[in-house]
Every structure is written in structure tokens, then in C-alpha cells.
Legacy VTK file of the C-alpha trace (Angstrom):
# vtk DataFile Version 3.0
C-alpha trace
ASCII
DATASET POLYDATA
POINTS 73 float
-7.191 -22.288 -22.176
-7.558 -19.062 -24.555
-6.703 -15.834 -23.644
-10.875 -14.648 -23.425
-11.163 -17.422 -21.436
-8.417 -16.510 -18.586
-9.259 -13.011 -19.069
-13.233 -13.588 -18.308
-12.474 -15.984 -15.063
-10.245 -12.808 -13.991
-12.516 -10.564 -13.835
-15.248 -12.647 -12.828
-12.805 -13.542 -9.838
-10.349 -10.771 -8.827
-10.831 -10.012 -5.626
-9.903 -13.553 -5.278
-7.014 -13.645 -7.268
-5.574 -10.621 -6.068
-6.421 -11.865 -2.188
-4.512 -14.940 -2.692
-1.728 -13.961 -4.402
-1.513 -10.679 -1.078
-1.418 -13.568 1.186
0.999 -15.675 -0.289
3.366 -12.883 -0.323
2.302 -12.112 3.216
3.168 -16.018 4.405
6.438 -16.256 2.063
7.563 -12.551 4.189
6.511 -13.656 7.546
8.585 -17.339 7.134
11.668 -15.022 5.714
11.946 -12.405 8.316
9.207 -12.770 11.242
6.169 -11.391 12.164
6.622 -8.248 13.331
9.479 -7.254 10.671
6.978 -7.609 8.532
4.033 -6.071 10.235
6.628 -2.925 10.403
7.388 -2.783 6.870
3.586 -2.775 6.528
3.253 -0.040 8.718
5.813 1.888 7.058
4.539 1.210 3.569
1.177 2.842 4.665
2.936 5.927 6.241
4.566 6.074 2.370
1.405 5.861 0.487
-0.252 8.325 3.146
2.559 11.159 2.502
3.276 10.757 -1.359
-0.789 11.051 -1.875
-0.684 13.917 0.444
2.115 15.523 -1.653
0.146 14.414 -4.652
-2.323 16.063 -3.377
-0.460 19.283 -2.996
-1.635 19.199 0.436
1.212 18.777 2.023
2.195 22.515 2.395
-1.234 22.786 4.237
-0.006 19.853 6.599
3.319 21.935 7.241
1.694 24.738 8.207
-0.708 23.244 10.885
2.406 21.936 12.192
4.968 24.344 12.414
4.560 27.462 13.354
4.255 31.240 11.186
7.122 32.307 9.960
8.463 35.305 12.606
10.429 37.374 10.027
LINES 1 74
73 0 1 2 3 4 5 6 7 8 9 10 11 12 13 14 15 16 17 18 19 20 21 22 23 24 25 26 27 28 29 30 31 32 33 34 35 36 37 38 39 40 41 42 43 44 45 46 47 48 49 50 51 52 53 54 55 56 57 58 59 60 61 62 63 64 65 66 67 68 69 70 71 72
């Protein structure tokens, strides 16, 4: 196969691709440490992505302050 070849049946199939390849990773974890290692890892992965795009975000500072209370200086 040619490279416009592979690179048309991508895109005209990614979600697929991608999906497959996610849950053969997903299988290959589960078998090498267990279910719920891996459904924690997942968990904390998300928590991650949630935080660094909320610092990305420059939001974070406005998190912060909901949370803790004014400064009493």
C-alpha cells in the first residue's frame, strides 16, 4: 500500500483506529495490573488533565480563591 492510500483509509476511519488501538491498551493494562488499578490510574489521569487545563487556563487562581478563604492581613 502507498502512503495516500493509508493516509485516506485513516481519515476515512479514525475514530476506529484510534478506538481500537484505546482498547487494546485498556485490555493489555487490565491483564497487567487488575481492574481497578487501572480504573484508578484512569481516574487520576482525568483529575491531571482537569487541573493542568485549569492552570492553562489561568483559572486556577480563581479556583483558589473560592476555596480558601481572604487573606486576613
Amino acid at each position: 500500500m502507498n502512503k495516500e492510500k493509508l493516509l485516506e483509509f485513516y481519515n476515512l476511519h479514525s475514530g476506529e483506529i484510534i478506538g481500537a488501538i484505546i482498547g487494546t491498551l485498556f485490555g493489555i493494562i487490565v491483564l497487567l495490573i487488575g481492574f481497578w488499578e487501572t480504573v484508578f490510574i484512569g481516574i487520576c489521569a482525568f483529575i491531571g488533565y482537569y487541573i493542568g487545563k485549569k492552570v492553562s487556563n489561568n483559572e486556577i487562581l480563581e479556583i483558589l480563591d473560592k476555596i480558601l478563604p481572604p487573606d486576613k492581613i
